[in-house]
C-alpha positions as a LaTeX table, in Angstrom:
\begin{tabular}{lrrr}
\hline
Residue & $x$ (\AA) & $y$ (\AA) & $z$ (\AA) \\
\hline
Unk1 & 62.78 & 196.12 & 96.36 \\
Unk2 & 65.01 & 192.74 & 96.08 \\
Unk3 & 65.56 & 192.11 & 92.84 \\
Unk4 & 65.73 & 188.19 & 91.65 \\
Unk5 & 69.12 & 187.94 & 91.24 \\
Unk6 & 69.78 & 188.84 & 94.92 \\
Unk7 & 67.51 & 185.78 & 96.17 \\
Unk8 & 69.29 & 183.89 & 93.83 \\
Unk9 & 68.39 & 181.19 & 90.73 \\
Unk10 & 67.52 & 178.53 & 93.34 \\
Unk11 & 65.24 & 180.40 & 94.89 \\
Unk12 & 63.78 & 181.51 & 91.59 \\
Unk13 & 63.47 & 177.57 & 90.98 \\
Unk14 & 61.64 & 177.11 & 94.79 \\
Unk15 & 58.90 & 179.73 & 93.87 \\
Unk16 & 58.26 & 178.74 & 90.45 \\
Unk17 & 57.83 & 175.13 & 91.86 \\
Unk18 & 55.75 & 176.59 & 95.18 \\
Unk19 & 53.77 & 178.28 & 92.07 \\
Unk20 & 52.76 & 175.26 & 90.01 \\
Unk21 & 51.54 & 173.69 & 93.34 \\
Unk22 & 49.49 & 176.70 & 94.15 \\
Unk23 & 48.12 & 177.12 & 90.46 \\
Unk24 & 46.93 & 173.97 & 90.54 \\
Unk25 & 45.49 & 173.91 & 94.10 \\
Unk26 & 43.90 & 177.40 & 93.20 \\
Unk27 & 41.84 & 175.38 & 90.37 \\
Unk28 & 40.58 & 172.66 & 93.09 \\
Unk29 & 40.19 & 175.21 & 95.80 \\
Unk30 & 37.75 & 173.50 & 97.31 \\
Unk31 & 37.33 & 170.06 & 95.05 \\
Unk32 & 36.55 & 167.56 & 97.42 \\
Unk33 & 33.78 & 169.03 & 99.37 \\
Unk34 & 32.67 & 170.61 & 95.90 \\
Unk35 & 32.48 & 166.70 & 94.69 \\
Unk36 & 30.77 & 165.62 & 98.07 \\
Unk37 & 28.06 & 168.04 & 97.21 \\
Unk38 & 27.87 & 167.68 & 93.57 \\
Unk39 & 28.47 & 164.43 & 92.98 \\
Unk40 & 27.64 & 162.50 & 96.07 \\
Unk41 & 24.99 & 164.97 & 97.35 \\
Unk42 & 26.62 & 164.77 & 100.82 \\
Unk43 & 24.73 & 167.30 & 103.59 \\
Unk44 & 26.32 & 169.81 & 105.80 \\
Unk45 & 27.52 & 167.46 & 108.25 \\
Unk46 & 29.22 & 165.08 & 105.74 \\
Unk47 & 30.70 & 168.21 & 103.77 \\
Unk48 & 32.26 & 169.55 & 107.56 \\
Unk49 & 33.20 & 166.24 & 108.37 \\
Unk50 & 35.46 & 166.12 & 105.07 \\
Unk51 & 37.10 & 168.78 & 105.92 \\
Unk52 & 37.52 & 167.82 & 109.28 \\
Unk53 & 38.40 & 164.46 & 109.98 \\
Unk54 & 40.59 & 164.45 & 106.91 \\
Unk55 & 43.29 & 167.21 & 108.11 \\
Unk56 & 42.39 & 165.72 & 111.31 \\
Unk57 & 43.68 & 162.57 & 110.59 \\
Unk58 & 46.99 & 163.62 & 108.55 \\
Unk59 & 47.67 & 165.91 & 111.52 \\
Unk60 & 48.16 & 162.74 & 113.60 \\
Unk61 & 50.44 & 161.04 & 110.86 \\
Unk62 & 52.13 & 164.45 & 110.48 \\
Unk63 & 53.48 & 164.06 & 114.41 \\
Unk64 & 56.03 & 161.04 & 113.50 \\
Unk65 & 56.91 & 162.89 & 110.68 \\
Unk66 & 58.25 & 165.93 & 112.15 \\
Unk67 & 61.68 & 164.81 & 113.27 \\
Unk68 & 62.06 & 163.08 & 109.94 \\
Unk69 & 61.55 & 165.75 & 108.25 \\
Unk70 & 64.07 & 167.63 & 110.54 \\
Unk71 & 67.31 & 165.13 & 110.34 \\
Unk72 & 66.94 & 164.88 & 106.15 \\
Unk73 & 67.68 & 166.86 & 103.39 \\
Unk74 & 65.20 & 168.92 & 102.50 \\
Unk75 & 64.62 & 168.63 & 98.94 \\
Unk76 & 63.81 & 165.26 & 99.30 \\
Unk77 & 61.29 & 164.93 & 100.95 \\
Unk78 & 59.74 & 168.31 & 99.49 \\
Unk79 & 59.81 & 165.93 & 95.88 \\
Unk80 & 58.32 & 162.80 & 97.93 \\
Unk81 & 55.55 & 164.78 & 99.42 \\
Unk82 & 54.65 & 166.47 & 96.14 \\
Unk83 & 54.83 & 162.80 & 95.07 \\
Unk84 & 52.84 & 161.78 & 97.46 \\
Unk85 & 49.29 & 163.98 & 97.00 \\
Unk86 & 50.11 & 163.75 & 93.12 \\
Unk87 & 49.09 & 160.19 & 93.95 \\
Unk88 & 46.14 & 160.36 & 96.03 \\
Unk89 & 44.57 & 162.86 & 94.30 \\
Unk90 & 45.06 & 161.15 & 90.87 \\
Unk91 & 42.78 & 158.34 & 92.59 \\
Unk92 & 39.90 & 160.57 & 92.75 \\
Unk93 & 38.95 & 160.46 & 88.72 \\
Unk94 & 40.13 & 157.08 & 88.17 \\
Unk95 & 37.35 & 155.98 & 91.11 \\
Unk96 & 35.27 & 158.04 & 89.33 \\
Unk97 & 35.03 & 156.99 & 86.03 \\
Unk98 & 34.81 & 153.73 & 87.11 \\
Unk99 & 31.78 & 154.60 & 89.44 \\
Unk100 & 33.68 & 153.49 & 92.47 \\
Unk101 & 34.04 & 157.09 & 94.05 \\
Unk102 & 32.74 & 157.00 & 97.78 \\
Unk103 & 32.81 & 159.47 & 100.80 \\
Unk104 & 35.79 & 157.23 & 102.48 \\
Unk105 & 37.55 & 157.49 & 99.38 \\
Unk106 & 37.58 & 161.36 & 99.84 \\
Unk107 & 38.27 & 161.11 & 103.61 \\
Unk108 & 41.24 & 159.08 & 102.95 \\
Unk109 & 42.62 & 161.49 & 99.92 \\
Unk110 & 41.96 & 164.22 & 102.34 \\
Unk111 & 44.19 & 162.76 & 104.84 \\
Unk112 & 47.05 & 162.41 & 103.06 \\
Unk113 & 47.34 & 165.76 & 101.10 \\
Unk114 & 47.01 & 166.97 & 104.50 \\
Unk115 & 50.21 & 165.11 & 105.95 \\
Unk116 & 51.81 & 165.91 & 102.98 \\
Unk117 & 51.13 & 169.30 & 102.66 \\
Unk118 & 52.65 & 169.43 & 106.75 \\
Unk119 & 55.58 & 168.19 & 105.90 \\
Unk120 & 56.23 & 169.63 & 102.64 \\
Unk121 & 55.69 & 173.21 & 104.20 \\
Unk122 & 57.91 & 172.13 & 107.34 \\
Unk123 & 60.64 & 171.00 & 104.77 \\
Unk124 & 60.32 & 173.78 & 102.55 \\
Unk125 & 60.57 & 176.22 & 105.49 \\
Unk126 & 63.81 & 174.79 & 106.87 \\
Unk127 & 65.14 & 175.09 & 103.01 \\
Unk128 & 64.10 & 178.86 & 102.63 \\
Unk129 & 66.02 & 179.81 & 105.61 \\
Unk130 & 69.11 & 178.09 & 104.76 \\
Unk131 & 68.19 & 179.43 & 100.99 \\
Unk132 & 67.39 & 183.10 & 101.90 \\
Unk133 & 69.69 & 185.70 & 103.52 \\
Unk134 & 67.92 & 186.93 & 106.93 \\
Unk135 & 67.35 & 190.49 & 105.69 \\
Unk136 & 65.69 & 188.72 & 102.86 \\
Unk137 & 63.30 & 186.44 & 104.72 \\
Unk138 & 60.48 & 189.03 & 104.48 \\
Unk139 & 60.42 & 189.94 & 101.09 \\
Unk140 & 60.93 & 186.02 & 99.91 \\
Unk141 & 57.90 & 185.17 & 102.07 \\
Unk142 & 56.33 & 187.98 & 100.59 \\
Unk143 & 56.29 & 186.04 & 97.15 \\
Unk144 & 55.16 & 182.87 & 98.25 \\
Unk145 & 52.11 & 184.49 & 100.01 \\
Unk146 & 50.93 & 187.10 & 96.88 \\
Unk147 & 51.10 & 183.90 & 94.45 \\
Unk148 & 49.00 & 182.17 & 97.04 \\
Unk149 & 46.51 & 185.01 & 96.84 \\
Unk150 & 47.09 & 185.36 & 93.34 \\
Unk151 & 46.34 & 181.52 & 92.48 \\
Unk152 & 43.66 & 181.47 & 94.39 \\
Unk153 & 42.32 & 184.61 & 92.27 \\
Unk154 & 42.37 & 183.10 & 88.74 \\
Unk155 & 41.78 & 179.02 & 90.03 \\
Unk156 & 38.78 & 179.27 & 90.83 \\
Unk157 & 36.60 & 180.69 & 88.46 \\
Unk158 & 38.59 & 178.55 & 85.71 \\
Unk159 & 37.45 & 175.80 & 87.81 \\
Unk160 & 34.19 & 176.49 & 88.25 \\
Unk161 & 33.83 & 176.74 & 84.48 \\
Unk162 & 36.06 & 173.52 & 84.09 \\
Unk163 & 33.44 & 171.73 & 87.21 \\
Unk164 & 30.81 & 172.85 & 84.24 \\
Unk165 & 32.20 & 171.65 & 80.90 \\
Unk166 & 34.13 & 168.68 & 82.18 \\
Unk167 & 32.18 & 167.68 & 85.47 \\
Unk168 & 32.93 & 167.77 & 89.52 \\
Unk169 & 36.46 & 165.80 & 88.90 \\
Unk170 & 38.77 & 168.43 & 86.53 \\
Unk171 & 39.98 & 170.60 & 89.35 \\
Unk172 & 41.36 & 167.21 & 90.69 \\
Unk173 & 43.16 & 166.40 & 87.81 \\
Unk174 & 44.64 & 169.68 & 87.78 \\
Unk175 & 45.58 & 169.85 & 91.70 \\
Unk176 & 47.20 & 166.29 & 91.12 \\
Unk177 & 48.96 & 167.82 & 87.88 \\
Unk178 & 50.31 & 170.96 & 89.49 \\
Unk179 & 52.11 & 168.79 & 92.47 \\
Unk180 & 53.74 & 167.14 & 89.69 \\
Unk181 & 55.35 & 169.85 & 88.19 \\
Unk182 & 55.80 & 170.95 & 91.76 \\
Unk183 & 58.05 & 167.79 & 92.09 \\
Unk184 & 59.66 & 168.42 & 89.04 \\
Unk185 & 60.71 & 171.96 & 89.49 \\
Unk186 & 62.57 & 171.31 & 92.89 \\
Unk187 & 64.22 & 168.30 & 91.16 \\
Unk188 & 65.59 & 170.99 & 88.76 \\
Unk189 & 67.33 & 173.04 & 91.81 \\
Unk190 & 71.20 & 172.73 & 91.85 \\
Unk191 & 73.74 & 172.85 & 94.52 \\
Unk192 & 74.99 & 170.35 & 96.80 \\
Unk193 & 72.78 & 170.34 & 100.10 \\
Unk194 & 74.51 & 168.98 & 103.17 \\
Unk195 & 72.26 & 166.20 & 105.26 \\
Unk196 & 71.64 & 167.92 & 108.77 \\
Unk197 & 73.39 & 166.02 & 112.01 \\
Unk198 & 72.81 & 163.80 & 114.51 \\
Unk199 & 72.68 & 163.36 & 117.58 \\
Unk200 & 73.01 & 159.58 & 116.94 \\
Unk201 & 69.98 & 158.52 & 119.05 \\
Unk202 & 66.68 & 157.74 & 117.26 \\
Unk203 & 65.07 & 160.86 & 115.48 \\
Unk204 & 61.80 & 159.78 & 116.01 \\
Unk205 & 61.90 & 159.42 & 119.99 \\
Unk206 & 59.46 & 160.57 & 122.19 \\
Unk207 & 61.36 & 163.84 & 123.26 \\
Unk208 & 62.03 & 164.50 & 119.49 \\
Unk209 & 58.30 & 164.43 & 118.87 \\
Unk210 & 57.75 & 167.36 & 121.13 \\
Unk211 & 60.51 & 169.87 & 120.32 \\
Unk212 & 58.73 & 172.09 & 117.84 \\
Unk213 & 55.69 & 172.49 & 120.96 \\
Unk214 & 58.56 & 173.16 & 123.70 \\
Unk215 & 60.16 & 175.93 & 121.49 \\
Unk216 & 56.83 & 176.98 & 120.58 \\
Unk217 & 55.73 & 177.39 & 124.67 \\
Unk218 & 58.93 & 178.85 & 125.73 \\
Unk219 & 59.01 & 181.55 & 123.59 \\
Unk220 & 56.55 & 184.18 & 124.87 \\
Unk221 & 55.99 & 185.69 & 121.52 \\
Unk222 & 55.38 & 182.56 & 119.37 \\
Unk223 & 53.06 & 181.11 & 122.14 \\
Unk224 & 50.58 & 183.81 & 121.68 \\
Unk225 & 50.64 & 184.15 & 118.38 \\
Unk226 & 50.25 & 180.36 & 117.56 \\
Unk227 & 47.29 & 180.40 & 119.89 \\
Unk228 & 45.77 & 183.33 & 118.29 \\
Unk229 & 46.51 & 181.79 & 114.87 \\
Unk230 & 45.41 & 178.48 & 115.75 \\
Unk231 & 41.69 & 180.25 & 116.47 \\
Unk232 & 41.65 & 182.82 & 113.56 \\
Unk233 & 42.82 & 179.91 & 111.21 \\
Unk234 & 40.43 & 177.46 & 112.25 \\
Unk235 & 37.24 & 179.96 & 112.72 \\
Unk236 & 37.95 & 181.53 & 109.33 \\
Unk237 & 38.33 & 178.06 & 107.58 \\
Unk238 & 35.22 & 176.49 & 109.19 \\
Unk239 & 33.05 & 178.63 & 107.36 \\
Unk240 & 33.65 & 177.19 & 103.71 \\
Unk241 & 31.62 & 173.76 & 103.95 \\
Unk242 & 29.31 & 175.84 & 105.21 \\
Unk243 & 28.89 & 178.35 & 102.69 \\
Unk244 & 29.44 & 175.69 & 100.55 \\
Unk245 & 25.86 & 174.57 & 101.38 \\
Unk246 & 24.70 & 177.83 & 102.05 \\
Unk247 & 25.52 & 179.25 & 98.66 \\
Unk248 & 25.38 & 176.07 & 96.66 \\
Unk249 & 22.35 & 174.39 & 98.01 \\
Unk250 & 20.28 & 176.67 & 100.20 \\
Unk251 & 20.39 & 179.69 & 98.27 \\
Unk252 & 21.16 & 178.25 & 94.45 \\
Unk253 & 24.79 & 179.76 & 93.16 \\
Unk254 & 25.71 & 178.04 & 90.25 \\
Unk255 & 29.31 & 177.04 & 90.71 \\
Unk256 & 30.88 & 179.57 & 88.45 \\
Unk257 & 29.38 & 182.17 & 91.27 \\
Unk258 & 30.57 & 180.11 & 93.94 \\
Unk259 & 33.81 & 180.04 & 92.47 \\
Unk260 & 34.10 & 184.18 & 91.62 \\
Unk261 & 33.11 & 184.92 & 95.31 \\
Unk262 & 35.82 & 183.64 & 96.26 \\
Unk263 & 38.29 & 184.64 & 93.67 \\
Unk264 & 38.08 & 187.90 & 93.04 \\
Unk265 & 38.62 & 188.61 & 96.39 \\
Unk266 & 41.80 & 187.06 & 96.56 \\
Unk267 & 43.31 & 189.85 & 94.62 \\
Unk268 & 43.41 & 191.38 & 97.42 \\
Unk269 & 45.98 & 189.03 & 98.63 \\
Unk270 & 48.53 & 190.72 & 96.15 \\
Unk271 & 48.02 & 194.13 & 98.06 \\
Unk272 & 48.50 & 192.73 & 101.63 \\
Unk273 & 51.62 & 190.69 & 100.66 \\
Unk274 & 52.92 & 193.67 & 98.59 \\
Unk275 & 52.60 & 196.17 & 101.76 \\
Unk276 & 54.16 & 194.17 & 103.85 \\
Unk277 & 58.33 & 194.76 & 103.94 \\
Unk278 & 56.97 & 198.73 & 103.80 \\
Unk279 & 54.36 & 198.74 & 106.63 \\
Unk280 & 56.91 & 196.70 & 108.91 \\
Unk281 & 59.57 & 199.24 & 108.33 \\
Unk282 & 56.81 & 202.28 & 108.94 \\
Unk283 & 55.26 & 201.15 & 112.20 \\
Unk284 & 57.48 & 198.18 & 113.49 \\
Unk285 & 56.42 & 194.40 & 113.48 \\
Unk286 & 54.65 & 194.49 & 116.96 \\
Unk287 & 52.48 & 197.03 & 115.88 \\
Unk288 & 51.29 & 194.97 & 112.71 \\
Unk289 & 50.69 & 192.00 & 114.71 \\
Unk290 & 48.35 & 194.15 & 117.23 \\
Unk291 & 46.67 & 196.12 & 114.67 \\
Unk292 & 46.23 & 193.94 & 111.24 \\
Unk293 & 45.98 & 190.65 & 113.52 \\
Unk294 & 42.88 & 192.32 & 115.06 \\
Unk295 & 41.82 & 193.75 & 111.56 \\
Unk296 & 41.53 & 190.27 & 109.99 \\
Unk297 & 39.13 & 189.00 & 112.22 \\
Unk298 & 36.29 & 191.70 & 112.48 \\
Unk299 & 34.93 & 190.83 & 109.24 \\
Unk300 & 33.42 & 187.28 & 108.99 \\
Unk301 & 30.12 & 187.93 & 110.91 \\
Unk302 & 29.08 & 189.72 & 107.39 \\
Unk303 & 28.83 & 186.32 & 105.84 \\
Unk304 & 26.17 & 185.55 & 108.10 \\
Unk305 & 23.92 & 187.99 & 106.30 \\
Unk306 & 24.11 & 186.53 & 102.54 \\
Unk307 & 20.92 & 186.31 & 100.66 \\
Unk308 & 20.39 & 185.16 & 97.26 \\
Unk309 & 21.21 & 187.08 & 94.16 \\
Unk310 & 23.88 & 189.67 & 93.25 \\
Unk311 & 23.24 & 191.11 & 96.66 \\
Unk312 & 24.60 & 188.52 & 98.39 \\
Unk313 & 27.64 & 187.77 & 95.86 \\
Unk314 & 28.98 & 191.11 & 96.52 \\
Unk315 & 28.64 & 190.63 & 100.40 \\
Unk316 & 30.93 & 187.68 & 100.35 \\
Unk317 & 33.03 & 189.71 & 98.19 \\
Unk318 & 33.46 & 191.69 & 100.50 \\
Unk319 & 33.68 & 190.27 & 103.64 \\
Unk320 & 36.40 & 187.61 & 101.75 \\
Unk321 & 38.13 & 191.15 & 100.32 \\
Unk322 & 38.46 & 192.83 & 103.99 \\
Unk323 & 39.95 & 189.67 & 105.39 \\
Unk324 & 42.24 & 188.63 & 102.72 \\
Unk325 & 43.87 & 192.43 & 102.48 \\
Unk326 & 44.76 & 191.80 & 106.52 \\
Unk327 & 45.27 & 187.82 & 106.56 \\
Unk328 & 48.08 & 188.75 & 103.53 \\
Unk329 & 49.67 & 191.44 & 104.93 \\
Unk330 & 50.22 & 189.72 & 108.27 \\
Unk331 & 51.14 & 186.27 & 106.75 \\
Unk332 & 54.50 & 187.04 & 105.92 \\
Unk333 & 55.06 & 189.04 & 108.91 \\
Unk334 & 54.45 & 185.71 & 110.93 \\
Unk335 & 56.02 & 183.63 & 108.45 \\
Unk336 & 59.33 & 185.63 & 108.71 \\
Unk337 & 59.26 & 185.90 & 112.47 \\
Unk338 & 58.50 & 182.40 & 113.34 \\
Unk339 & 62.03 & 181.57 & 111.39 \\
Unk340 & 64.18 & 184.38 & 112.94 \\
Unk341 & 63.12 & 183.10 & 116.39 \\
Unk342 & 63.78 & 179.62 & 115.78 \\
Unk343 & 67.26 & 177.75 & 115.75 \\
Unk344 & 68.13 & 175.67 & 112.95 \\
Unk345 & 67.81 & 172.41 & 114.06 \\
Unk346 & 64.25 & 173.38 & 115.25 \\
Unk347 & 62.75 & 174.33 & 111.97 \\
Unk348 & 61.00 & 171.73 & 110.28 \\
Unk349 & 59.90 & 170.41 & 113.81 \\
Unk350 & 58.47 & 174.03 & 114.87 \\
Unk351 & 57.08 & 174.56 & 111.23 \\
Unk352 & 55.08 & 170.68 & 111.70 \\
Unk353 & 54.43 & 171.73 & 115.34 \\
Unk354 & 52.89 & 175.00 & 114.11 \\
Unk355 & 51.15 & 173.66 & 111.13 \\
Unk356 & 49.43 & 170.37 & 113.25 \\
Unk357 & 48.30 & 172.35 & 115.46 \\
Unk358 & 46.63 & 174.55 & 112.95 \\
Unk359 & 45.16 & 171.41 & 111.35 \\
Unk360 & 43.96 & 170.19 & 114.70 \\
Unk361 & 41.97 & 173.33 & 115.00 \\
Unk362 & 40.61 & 173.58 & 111.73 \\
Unk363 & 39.08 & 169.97 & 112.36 \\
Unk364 & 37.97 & 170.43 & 115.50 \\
Unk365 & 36.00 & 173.87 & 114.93 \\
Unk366 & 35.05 & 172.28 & 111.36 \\
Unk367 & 33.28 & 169.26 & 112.94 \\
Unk368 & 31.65 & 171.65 & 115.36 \\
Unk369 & 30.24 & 174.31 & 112.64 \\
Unk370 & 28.86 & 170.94 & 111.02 \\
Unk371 & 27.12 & 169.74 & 113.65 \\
Unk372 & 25.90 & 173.04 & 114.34 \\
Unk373 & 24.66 & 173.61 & 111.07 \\
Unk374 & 22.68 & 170.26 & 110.71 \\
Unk375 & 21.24 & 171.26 & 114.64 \\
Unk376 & 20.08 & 174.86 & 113.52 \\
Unk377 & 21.27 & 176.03 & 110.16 \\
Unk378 & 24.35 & 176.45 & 107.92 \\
Unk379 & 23.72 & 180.48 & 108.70 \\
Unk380 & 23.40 & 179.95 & 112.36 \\
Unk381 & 26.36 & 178.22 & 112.51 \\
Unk382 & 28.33 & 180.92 & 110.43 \\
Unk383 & 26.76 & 183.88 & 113.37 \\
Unk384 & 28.46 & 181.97 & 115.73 \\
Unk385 & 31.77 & 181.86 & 114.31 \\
Unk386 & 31.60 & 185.59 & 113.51 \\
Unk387 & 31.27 & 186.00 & 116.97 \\
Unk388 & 33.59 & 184.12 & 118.73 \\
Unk389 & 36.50 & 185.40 & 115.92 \\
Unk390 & 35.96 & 188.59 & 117.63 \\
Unk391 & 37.23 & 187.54 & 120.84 \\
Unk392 & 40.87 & 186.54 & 119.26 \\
Unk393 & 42.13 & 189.64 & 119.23 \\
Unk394 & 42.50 & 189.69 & 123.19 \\
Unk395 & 45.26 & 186.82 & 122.62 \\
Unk396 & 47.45 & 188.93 & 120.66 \\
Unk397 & 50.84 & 189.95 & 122.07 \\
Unk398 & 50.38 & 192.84 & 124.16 \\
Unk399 & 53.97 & 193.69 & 123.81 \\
Unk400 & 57.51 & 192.60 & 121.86 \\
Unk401 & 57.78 & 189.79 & 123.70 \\
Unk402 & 61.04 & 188.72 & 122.61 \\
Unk403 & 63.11 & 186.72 & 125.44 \\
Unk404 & 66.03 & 188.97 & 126.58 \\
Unk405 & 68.25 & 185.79 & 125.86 \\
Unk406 & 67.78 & 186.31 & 121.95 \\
Unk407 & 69.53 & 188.83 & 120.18 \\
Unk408 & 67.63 & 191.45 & 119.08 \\
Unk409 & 66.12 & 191.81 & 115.52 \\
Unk410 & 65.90 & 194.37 & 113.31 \\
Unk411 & 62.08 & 195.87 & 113.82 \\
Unk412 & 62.30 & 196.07 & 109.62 \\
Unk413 & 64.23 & 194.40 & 106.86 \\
Unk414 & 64.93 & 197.79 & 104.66 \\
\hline
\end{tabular}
C-alpha cells in the first residue's frame, strides 16, 4: 500500500480539506429536499423538481466556467468555489429564522452548490494529477472515494438526530461550515503553483467551450463509459426525492430511519474503494469496468418493493449496500482512467464536460421520476427506473478501447 509520505504533505493537506467538505455534506445529505418536505411540505413533484432544475441550472453556468477553470491556477478557484456554496448555503437558516425561507430560495441555493461543486471537482482534478505521481493516481483516488462513502456513513444519522433536536435547518449549517474549513485547508497547502498557458486568444471562446465533449467523443473508451455513467448516475440518483416521499410521507420513517437507511450502507463504500488498486491488478481494468459496471446496476428495482416497518428498512439497506460495494469499487477505476487518457491542458475542461453532463442527466431523469410519481405513484416511478438501469450495462465497453495513438497503460498500478 502507498504510504502518506509517498503522496506527499500536500496531498495529505488536499484530502483532509476534500474531507471536511464531505463530512459536512455527509450531515446534509439530502437537506434541501429534506427541508422542502419538512418544512415547506412540498409534494413529489416539487421535491424532484429541486433536485432537478437546481443542478440543472448550475450545469448551464458550469459551461462558461470550464475554460476558466482550465487557464487558472487551481487552488484558487478550488478556495473561491468552497467560498462560494459556504455562502449560499449559509442563506438557508438566516431565511429561515426570519420566516422568509421559500421553494425559489432552495432552487436558487441548489443551483449554485451545483456550479460550484463542477468546478471545484474540475479544478481539483487537474491539481491531483499534477499533485499525484501516475502510478499513484489509483490509490489517491482511492481515498477521496472511501471518505466519500465513509462521510456519508456517519452524516447522516447525526443529522437526522440533529433535523430532530435542532429542526430541518442544522445539516445546512453544517454543509455551509464544512466548505469553510474546506477553503481553509487548501489555503494551508504550500508550494509555488505555476499559472497554466495561453494560447493568447480568449479562454472562454466558443471552440474552448467544447473541448472537454470533443476529447470526450474521440476517445472510444471515455465515450462509452460517460454515456453509461451519465444513465447509471442519473437513474440511481432519481430515486432519492422519491424515496424521500415514499419513506418519509407515504410509509411514515421518522427521519432518524430515513437517515440510517442510507448510512449504514455506505460502509460499504470503504470496501469497494479499498478493493480497488488489488482487483485492477488481479483481473485488469477492462474487466472491472464490464463486470462491476454491470454489477452496480442490477440492484435498484429492490427499492421498488419497500413496505413499512423494519422490513422495509433492511430492504433499502440492502439494495443501497449491493450498489454502493460496486459504485465504490468502480469509482476510482473511472476516476483514474479518465485522467491517464486525458492531456493536461484538457483536464479541468474534460472533468466540467464529464461532470455537466452528469448533472444534465440527473435533472432530466429527476424531473421525469417526479412527474411520474405525481401521474401514478412515488413506487411506480421507482419500478421504472429499476428497469431501465438494467439496460445500461449493454453500453459498456465491449473491449480496451484505447486508441492505438496513446501509449499504452499499465493494466494495474502495483
Amino acid at each position: 500500500m502507498v504510504g502518506r509520505s509517498r503522496l506527499g504533505r500536500q496531498f495529505g493537506w488536499l484530502w483532509a480539506s476534500y474531507a471536511v467538505s464531505a463530512y459536512g455534506s455527509g450531515l446534509g445529505f439530502g437537506a434541501l429536499p429534506l427541508i422542502a418536505v419538512l418544512a415547506l411540505r412540498a409534494g413529489p413533484a416539487e421535491v424532484s423538481a429541486l433536485s432537478a432544475v437546481g443542478p440543472a441550472v448550475g450545469a448551464l453556468i458550469a459551461v462558461p466556467l470550464a475554460p476558466w477553470v482550465e487557464f487558472r491556477r487551481k487552488r484558487p478557484v478550488m478556495i473561491m468555489m468552497d467560498l462560494a456554496r459556504f455562502a449560499a448555503m449559509a442563506t438557508v437558516p438566516v431565511a429561515y429564522a426570519f420566516g422568509w425561507l421559500g421553494f425559489v430560495q432552495l432552487l436558487v441555493v441548489s443551483a449554485v452548490v451545483a456550479a460550484a461543486k463542477i468546478a471545484f471537482n474540475a479544478a481539483g482534478g487537474a491539481y491531483l494529477k499534477a499533485l499525484v505521481r501516475p502510478e499513484d493516481l489509483l490509490v489517491a483516488n482511492a481515498r477521496f472515494e472511501s471518505t466519500n462513502w465513509s462521510s456519508i456513513a456517519v452524516g447522516p444519522p447525526l443529522g437526522g438526530a440533529a433535523i430532530g433536536l435542532f429542526g430541518p435547518v442544522a445539516t445546512v449549517v453544517a454543509d455551509a461550515i464544512g466548505y469553510l474549513l474546506s477553503a481553509l485547508g487548501i489555503t494551508a497547502i504550500r508550494g509555488r503553483e505555476e499559472a497554466p498557458r495561453t494560447t493568447g486568444k480568449s479562454p472562454v471562446r466558443a471552440g474552448a467551450l467544447l473541448d472537454g465533449w470533443r476529447h470526450i467523443m474521440g476517445h472510444p473508451g471515455l465515450r462509452a463509459l460517460y454515456f453509461n455513467n451519465m444513465l447509471v448516475g442519473g437513474l440511481i440518483m432519481a430515486t432519492e426525492p422519491l424515496l424521500a416521499v415514499l419513506l418519509l410521507r407515504r410509509l411514515g420513517f421518522p427521519p432518524w430511519q430515513y437517515g440510517l437507511a442510507f448510512a449504514a450502507p455506505c460502509l460499504g463504500g470503504l470496501i469497494g474503494s479499498r478493493l480497488a488498486r488489488r482487483v485492477v491488478a488481479r483481473f485488469g481494468r477492462h474487466r472491472v469496468f464490464r463486470t462491476v459496471g454491470t454489477l452496480r446496476a442490477v440492484w435498484l428495482i429492490g427499492l421498488a418493493f419497500v413496505r413499512p416497518g423494519v422490513v422495509g428498512l433492511v430492504t433499502v439497506m440492502a439494495v443501497e449496500l449491493a450498489i454502493i460495494i460496486n459504485m465504490s469499487l468502480y469509482g476510482p477505476v473511472l476516476a483514474t482512467y479518465r485522467l491517464e487518457h486525458t492531456p493536461g491542458h484538457l483536464v479541468a475542461r474534460t472533468l466540467s464536460a464529464w461532470s455537466i453532463g452528469q448533472q444534465a442527466s440527473i435533472a432530466v431523469l429527476t424531473a421525469l421520476a417526479g412527474l411520474l410519481a405525481d401521474v401514478t405513484s412515488p413506487r411506480t416511478a421507482l419500478t421504472v427506473a429499476g428497469l431501465l438501469i438494467l439496460t445500461t450495462p449493454l453500453l459498456l465497453p465491449r473491449q480496451d478501447q484505447t486508441p492505438q495513438h496513446e501509449p499504452e497503460l499499465s493494466r494495474s498500478h502495483s
